[in-house]
C-alpha positions as CSV (number, residue, x, y, z in Angstrom):
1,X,68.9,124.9,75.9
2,X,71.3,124.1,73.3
3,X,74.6,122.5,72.7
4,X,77.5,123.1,70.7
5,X,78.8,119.9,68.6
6,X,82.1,120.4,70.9
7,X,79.5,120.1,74.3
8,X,78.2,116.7,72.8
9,X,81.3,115.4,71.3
10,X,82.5,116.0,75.3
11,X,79.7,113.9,77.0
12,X,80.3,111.0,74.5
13,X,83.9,110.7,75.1
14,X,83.4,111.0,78.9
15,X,80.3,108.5,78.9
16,X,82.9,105.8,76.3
17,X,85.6,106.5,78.7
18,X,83.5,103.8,81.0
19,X,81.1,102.1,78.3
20,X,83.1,99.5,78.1
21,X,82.1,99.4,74.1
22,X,78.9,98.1,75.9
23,X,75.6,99.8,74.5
24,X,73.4,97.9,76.8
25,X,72.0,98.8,80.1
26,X,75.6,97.3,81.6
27,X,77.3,100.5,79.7
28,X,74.4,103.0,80.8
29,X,75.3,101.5,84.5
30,X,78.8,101.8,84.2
31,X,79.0,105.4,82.9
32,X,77.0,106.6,85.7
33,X,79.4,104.4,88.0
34,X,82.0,106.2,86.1
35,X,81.3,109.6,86.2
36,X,79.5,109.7,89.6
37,X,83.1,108.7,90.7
38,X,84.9,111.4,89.2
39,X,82.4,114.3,90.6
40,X,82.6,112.7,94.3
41,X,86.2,112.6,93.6
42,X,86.1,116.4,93.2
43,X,83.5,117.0,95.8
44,X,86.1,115.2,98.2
45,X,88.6,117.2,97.1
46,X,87.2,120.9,97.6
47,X,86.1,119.5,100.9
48,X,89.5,118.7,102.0
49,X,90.7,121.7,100.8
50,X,87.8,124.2,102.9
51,X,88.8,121.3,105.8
52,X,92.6,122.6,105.9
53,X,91.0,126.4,105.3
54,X,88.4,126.2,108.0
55,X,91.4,124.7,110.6
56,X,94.1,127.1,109.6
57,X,91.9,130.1,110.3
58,X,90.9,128.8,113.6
59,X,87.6,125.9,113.8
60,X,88.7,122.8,116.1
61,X,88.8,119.6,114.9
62,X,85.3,119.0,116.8
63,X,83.8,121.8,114.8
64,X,84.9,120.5,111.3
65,X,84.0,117.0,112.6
66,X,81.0,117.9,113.4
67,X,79.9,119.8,110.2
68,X,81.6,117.3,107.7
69,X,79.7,114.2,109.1
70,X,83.7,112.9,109.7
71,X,85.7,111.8,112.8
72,X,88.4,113.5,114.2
73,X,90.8,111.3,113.2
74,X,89.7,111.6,109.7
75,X,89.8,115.3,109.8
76,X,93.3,115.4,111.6
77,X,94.6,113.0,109.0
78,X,93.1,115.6,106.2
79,X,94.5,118.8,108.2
80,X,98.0,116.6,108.2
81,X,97.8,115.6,104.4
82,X,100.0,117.5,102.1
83,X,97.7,118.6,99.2
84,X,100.2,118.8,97.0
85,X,101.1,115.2,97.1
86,X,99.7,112.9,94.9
């Protein structure tokens, strides 16, 4: 597999985006903090959206509870939320 200079110019800036300017293990710790954040961030995101999908075409609540490891309440409150909104 190779890499284009613009592929590892990429993963530097996003893993000194939560170095810190720490080069130790601290750094190594807190870009994996860092970017495991942003890809659960993501993952919570297209959940949310195939939530709202999966209710407007018809699961219950009790079904998308069930298969999202969530509440009802939580899923109601994710049916409710506005997408859009920030």
């Amino acid at each position: 597999m190779s890499y284009s200079d613009a592929d590892v110019a990429a993963a530097n800036a996003a893993l000194d985006k939560y170095r810190s300017g720490l080069d130790d293990e601290i750094g190594a710790a807190l870009a994996v903090i860092g970017l495991s954040a942003e890809r659960a961030d993501k993952e919570i995101a297209i959940r949310d959206d195939m939530i709202r999908t999966a209710h407007r075409v018809g699961a219950s609540l009790r079904q998308i509870a069930e298969a999202a490891g969530l509440g009802r309440k939580t899923v109601t409150a994710i049916v409710e939320a506005d997408p859009h909104r920030a």
